[in-house]
C-alpha positions in Angstrom: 22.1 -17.4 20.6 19.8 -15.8 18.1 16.8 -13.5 18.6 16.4 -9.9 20.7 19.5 -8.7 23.1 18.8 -8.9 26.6 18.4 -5.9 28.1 17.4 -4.3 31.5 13.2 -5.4 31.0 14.2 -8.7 30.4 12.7 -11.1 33.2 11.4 -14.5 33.6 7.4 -14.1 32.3 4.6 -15.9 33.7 4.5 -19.7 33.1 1.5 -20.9 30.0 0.0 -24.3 30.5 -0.3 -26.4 27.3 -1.7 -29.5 26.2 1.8 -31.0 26.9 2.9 -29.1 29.5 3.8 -25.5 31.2 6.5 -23.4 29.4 7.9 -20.3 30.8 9.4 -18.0 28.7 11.0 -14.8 29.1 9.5 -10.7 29.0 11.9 -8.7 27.1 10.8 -4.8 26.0 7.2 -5.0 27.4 6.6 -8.4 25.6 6.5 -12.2 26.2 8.9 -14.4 24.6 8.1 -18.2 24.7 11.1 -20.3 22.4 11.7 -23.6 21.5 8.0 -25.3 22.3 7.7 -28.9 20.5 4.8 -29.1 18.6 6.0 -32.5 17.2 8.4 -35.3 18.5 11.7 -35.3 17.3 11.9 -36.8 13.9 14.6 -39.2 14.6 14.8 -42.6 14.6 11.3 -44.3 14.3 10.0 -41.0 13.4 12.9 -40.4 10.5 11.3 -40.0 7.3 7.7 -40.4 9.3 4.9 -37.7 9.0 5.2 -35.9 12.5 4.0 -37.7 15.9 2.8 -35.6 18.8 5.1 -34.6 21.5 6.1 -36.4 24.5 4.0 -34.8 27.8 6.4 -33.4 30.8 5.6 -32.7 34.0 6.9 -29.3 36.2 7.3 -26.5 34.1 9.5 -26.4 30.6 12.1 -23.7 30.5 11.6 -22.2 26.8 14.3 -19.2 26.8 16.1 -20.1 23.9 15.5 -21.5 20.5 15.5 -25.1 20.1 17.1 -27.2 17.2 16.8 -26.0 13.9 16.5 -28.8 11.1 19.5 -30.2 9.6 20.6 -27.5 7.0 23.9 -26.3 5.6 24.5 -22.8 5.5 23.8 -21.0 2.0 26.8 -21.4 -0.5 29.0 -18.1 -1.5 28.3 -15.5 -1.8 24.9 -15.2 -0.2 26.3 -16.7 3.2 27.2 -13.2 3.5 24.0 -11.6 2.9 21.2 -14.1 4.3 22.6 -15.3 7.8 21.3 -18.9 8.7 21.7 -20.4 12.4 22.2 -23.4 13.7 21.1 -24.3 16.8 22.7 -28.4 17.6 20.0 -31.0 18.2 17.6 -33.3 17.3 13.9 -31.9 18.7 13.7 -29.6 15.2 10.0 -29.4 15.6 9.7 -26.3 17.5 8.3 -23.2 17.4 7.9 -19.7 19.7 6.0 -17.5 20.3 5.8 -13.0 20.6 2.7 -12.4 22.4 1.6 -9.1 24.6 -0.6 -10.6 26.9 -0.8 -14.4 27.6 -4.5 -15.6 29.1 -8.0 -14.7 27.4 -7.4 -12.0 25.2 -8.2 -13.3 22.0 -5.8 -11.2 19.8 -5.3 -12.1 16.2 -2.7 -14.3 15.3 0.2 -14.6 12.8 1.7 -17.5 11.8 5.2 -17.2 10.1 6.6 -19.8 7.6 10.5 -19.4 6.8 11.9 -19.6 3.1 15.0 -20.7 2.3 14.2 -23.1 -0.9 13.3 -26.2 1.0 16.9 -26.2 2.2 18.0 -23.6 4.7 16.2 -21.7 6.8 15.1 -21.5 10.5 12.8 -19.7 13.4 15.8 -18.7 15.0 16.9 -16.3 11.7 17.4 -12.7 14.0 15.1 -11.3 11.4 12.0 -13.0 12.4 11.6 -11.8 15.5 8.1 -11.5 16.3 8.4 -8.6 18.9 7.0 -5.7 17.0 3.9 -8.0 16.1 2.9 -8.2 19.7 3.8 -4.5 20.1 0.8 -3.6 18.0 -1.1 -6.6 19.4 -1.0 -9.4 16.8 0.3 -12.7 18.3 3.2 -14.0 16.8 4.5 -17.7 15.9 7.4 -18.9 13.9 7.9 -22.5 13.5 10.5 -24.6 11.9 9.9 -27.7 9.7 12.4 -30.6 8.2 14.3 -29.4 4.8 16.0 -31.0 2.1 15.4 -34.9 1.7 14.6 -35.3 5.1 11.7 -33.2 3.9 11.3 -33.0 0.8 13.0 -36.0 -0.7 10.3 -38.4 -2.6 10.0 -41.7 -1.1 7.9 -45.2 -2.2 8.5 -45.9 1.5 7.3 -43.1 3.3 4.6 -40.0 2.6 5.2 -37.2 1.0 5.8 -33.8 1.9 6.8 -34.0 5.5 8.3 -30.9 6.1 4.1 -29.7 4.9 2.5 -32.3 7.4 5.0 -30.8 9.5 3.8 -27.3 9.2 0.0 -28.6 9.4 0.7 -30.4 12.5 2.2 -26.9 14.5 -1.1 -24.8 12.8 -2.7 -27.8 15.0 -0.8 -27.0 18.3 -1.2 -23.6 17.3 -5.4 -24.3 16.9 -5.4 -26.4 20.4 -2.8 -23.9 22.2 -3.0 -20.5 21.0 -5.5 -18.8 23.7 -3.4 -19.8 26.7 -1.0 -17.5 24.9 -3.9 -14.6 24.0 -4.4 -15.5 20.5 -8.1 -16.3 18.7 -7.6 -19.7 17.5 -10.1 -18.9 15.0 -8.4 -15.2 13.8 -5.0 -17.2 12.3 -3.1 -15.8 9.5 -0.4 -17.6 7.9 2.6 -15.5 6.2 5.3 -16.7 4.4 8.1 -15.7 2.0 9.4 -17.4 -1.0 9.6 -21.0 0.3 7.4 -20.4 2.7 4.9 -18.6 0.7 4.8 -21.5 -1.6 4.2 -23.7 1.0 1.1 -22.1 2.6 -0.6 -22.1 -1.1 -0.3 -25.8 -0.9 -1.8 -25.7 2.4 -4.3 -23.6 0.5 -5.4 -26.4 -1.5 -4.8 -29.5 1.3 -8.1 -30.8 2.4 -6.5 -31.6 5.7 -5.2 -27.7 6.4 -9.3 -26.9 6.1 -10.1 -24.8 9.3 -6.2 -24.2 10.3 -6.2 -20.5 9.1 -8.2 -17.3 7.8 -5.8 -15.2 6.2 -2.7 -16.1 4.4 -0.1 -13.6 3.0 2.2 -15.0 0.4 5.0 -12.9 -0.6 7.1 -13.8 -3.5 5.9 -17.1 -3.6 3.7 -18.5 -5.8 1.7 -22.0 -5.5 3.4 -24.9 -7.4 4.0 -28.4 -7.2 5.9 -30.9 -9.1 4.1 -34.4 -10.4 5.8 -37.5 -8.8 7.9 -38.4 -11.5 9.6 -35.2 -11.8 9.7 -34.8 -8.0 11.7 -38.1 -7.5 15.0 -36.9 -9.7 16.7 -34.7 -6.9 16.0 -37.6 -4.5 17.4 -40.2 -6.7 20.5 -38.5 -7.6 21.1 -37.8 -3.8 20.7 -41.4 -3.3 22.9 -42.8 -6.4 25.9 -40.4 -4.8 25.2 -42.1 -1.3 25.2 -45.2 -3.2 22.1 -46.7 -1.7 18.6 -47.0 -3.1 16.5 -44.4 -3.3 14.0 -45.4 -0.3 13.4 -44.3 3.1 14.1 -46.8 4.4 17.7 -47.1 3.4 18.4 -43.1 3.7 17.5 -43.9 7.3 20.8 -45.8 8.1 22.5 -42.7 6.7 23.7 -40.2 9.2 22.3 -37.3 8.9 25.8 -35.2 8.0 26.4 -37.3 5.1 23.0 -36.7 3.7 23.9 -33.4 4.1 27.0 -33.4 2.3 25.2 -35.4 -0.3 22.1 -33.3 -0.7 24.7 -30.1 -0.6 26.5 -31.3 -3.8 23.8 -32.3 -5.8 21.7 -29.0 -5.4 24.6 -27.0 -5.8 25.0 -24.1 -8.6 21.0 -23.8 -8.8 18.6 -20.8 -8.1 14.7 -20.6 -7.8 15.1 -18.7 -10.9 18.0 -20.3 -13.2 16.7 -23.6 -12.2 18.7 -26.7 -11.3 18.5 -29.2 -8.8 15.8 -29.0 -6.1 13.5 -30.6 -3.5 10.1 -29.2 -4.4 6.4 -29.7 -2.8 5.0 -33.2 -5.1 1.3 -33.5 -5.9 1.1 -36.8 -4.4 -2.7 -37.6 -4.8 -3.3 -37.7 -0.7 -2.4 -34.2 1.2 -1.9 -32.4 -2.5 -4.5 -34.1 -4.3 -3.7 -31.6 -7.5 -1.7 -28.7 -8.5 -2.1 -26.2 -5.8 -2.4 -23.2 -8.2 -4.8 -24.7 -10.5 -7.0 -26.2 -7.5 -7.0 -22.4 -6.1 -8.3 -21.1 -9.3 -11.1 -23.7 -9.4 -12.0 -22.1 -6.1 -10.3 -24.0 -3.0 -10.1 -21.5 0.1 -12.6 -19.3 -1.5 -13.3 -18.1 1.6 -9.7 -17.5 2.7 -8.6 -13.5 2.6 -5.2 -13.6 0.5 -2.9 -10.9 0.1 0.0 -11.6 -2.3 2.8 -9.4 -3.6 6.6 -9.8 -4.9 9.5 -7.5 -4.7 10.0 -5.5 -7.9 13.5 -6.9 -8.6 13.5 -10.2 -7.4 15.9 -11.5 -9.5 19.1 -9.5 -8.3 19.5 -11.2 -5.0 20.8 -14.5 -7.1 22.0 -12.4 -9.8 23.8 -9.8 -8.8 25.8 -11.3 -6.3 27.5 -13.5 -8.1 27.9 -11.2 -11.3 25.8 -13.0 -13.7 24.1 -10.0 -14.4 27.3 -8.8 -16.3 28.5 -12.0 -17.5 25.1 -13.2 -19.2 25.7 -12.9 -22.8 23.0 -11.9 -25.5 23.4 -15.3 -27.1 22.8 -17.3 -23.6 19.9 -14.9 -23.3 18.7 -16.0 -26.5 18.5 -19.6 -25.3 16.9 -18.7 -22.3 14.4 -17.5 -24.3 13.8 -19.9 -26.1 13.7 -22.2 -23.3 11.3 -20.7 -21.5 9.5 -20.4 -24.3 8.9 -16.5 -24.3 7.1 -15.1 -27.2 9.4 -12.7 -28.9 6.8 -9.9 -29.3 6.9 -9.9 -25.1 10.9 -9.8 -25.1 10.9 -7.0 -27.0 8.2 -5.1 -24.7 10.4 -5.8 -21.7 14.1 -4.5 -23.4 11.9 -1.6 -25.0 11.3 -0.6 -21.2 14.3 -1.3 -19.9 16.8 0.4 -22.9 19.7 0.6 -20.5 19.4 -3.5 -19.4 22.2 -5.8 -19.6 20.9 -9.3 -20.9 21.0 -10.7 -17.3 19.1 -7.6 -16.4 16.3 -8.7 -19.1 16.8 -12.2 -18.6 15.9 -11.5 -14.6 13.2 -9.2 -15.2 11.0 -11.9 -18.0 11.6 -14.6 -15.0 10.6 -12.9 -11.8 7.7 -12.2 -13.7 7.0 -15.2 -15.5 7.3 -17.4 -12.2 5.6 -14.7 -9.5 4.2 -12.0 -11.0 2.0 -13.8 -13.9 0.9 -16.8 -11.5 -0.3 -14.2 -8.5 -2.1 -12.0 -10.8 -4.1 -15.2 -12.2 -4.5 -16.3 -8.7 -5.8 -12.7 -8.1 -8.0 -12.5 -11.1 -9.5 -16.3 -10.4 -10.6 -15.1 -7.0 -12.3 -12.1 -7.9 -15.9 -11.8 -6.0 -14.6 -14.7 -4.3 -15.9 -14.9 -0.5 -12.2 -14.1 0.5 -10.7 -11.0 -0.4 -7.7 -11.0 -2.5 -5.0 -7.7 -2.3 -2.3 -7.5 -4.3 0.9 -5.5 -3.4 4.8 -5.0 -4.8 7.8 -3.8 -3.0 9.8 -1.5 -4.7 12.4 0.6 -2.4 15.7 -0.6 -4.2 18.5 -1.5 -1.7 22.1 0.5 -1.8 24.5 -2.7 -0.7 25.8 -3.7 -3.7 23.8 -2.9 -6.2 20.7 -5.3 -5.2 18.0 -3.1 -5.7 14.5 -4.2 -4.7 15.5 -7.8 -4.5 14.5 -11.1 -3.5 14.0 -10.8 0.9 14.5 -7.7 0.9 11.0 -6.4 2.4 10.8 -8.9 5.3 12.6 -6.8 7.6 9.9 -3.7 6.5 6.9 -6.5 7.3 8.8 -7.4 10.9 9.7 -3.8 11.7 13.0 -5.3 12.0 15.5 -2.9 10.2 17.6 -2.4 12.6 19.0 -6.4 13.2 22.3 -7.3 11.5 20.8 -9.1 8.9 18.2 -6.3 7.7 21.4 -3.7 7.4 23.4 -7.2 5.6 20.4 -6.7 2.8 19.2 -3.2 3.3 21.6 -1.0 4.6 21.7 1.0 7.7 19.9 3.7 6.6 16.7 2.0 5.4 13.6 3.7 5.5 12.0 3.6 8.8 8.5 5.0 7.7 8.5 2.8 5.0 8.9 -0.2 7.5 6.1 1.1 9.7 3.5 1.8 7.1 4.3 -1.9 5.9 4.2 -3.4 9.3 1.2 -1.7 10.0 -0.4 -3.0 6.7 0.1 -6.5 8.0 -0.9 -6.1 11.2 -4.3 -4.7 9.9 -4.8 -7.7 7.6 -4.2 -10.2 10.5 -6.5 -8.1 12.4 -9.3 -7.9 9.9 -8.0 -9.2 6.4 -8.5 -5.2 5.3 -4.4 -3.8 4.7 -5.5 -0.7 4.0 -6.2 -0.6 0.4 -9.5 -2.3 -2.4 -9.5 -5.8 -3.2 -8.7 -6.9 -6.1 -11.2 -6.3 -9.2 -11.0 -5.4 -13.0 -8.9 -1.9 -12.3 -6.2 -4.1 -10.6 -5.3 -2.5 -7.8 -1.5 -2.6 -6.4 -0.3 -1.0 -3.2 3.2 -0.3 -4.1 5.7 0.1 -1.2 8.6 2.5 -2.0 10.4 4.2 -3.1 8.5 7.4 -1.4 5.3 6.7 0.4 3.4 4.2 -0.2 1.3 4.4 -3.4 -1.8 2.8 -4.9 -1.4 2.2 -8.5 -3.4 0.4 -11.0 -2.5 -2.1 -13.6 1.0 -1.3 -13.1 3.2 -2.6 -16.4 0.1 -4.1 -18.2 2.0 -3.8 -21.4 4.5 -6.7 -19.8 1.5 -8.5 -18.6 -0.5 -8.6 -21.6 3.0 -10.7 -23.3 2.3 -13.8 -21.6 -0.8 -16.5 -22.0 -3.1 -16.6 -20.9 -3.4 -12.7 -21.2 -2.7 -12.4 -25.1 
């Protein structure tokens, strides 16, 4: 089973009382450890394809030791199996979550929320790299949650409402609203934090009427807010249903069994990346919990009063590209294309190979797309928000990675903001020998921010201020590569 070792301080921890029911978790390393707690019922049978019902009450006290089900998934295709380890825990009660907290009863600690990535298709609570321990350590109450994936999800429906695995998410910020004190957290002190994926999820709930209230803070790292319109949503979920050979409803997918819509869902989303593009599930402005585009109802000032801090890693890129050697195979002629397919001006092409003499054209190609799709959208999030009620910071990670050749990739700074470097998947993306003061001073930077939305450096204003972490200590820097920046509209 995933999460911390047992060791000699692990021993059964005093039981919480919910709305549903007592849970009694576990006290491992001078912390309390409560897994597996539905927040939902399981989304099964009259609830398949449904937005999430509330979970059945029990009586005597709930055993929550391990983690529960994780949603139906497949494991990531080679060769990133290798790099980004994804468990599965067997069953059906997928909406879960747990929660790392130092001192259940009335102490009113801040809280952080944590939303997994993994593209809308993989991805759990129980990944060893989310542990929460080190959260409550420093006193911040932790919660990681998981949510449905792929087209039981994601997949677009004329049958059944959109965006479940979001409702999903809303609905535990709920339980979390209604449950967190018993645990010591300030209902009303809730940051939500999320990484690609899970970033872009939490700026939709950003701009959802019905997440009003749920949060304070939210810390999106590299992820920015996007949705797709219907008609572009529905492809992936068509072509899912076309190879299943049903319609393209919920209620037919229904009578499916669950393995074959994974096999399905498996081989049309195959061979895509966030980056290169290709077949996805993707968030859908659907007019009722995403009335608009998230991005573009954030800049018109939804969650003004939210603190934000939002950041990428410097090299996001190289996780996909690397890898699997397309940035060697990438020709100049298929960068070409790219180009002109992303419509990229060719004065700002040239600024980005004039800075990078020694890049291969995957290399560039990489570079123009981390930025176009994270780095350009944040900083006009960023620059939208300023004098906003909320504060907006603004960081980038840039300690470059030794195992094969990743550099400061895509993931790579989630085991720094756990203080998890030493779990088998950290050393998988990082190494063994990964900076340790690095990891702290970036810990302690999100620890702050739950605490008081301050991380420890100005908010955002006309001199564009970036805390950049690694390599070295930390360091502030402003404007960093404005040359790149000024390339792409609107900033021309």
């Amino acid at each position: 089973m995933s999460g911390p070792a047992p060791d000699d301080d692990t021993r059964p921890a005093p039981p919480v009382r919910t709305a549903y029911g007592t849970v009694r978790g576990t006290r491992e390393r001078g912390v309390h450890v409560f897994r597996g707690i539905p927040y939902a019922a399981a989304p099964v049978g009259p609830h398949r394809f449904r937005a999430p019902a509330p979970p059945e009450r029990w009586d005597g006290v709930r055993e929550a030791v391990t983690f529960g089900p994780t949603a139906p998934k497949r494991p990531y295709a080679p060769p990133l199996d290798r790099l980004l380890p994804d468990p599965e825990v067997p069953g059906d009660g997928c909406l879960n979550l747990n929660v790392w907290t130092p001192a259940p009863g009335s102490a009113r600690l801040p809280v952080l929320v944590w939303i997994h990535g993994g593209a809308l298709l993989h991805g759990s609570s129980a990944v060893p790299l989310y542990d929460g321990a080190a959260f409550a350590r420093d006193g911040v109450v932790c919660v990681s949650l998981n949510y449905r994936l792929g087209t039981e999800g994601f997949g677009l429906f004329p049958d059944a409402p959109a965006n479940r695995g979001l409702l999903d998410q809303i609905a535990a910020l709920g339980w979390v609203r209604e449950n967190i004190a018993a645990f010591g957290g300030d209902p009303d002190r809730v940051t939500v934090c999320g990484e690609s994926a899970g970033a872009i999820c939490i700026g939709a709930l950003l701009s959802a009427p019905r997440a009003a209230g749920l949060f304070r803070r939210a810390v999106l790292q590299s992820g920015a807010p996007t949705a797709l319109p219907p008609d572009a949503a529905r492809r992936t979920t068509a072509l899912v249903a076309r190879r299943l050979g049903v319609p393209a409803t919920a209620r037919a997918l229904a009578a499916v069994d669950p393995a074959a819509l994974l096999a399905a869902q498996t081989e049309v989303t195959a061979g895509g990346s966030p980056l290169t593009g290709g077949n996805s599930f993707q968030l859908v402005v659907d007019g009722e919990l995403l009335p608009r585009d998230p991005l573009a109802a954030l800049r018109d000032g939804a969650s003004s009063g939210v603190d934000l801090l939002l950041g990428s890693t410097t090299e996001e890129y190289r996780l996909w590209f690397v890898p699997t050697g397309l940035t060697e195979r990438f020709s100049r002629t298929r960068l070409r294309l790219a180009l002109w397919r992303f419509r990229v001006p060719a004065a700002t092409a040239r600024t980005y190979r004039a800075n990078r003499p020694r890049a291969t054209p995957g290399e560039l190609l990489g570079a123009l797309a981390t930025d176009l799709l994270l780095r350009v959208p944040l900083n006009l999030l960023a620059d939208a928000r300023t004098g906003a009620a909320g504060s907006t910071r603004l960081y980038e990670f840039g300690w470059p990675s030794p195992v094969q050749g990743l550099g400061a990739c895509h993931g790579l700074e989630i085991g720094f903001v756990f203080d998890n470097l030493a779990g088998p998947d950290a050393v998988a993306l990082a190494g063994p020998d990964a900076p340790r003061e690095l990891a702290a001073a970036m810990h302690t930077a999100w620890v702050r921010f739950a605490e008081s939305g301050d991380p420890g450096w100005p908010a955002w204003d006309g001199s564009r201020p970036v805390m950049r972490f690694g390599p070295g200590a930390p360091a502030l820097v402003h404007a960093p590569r404005d040359d790149e920046l000024r390339g792409w509209a609107p900033y021309r």
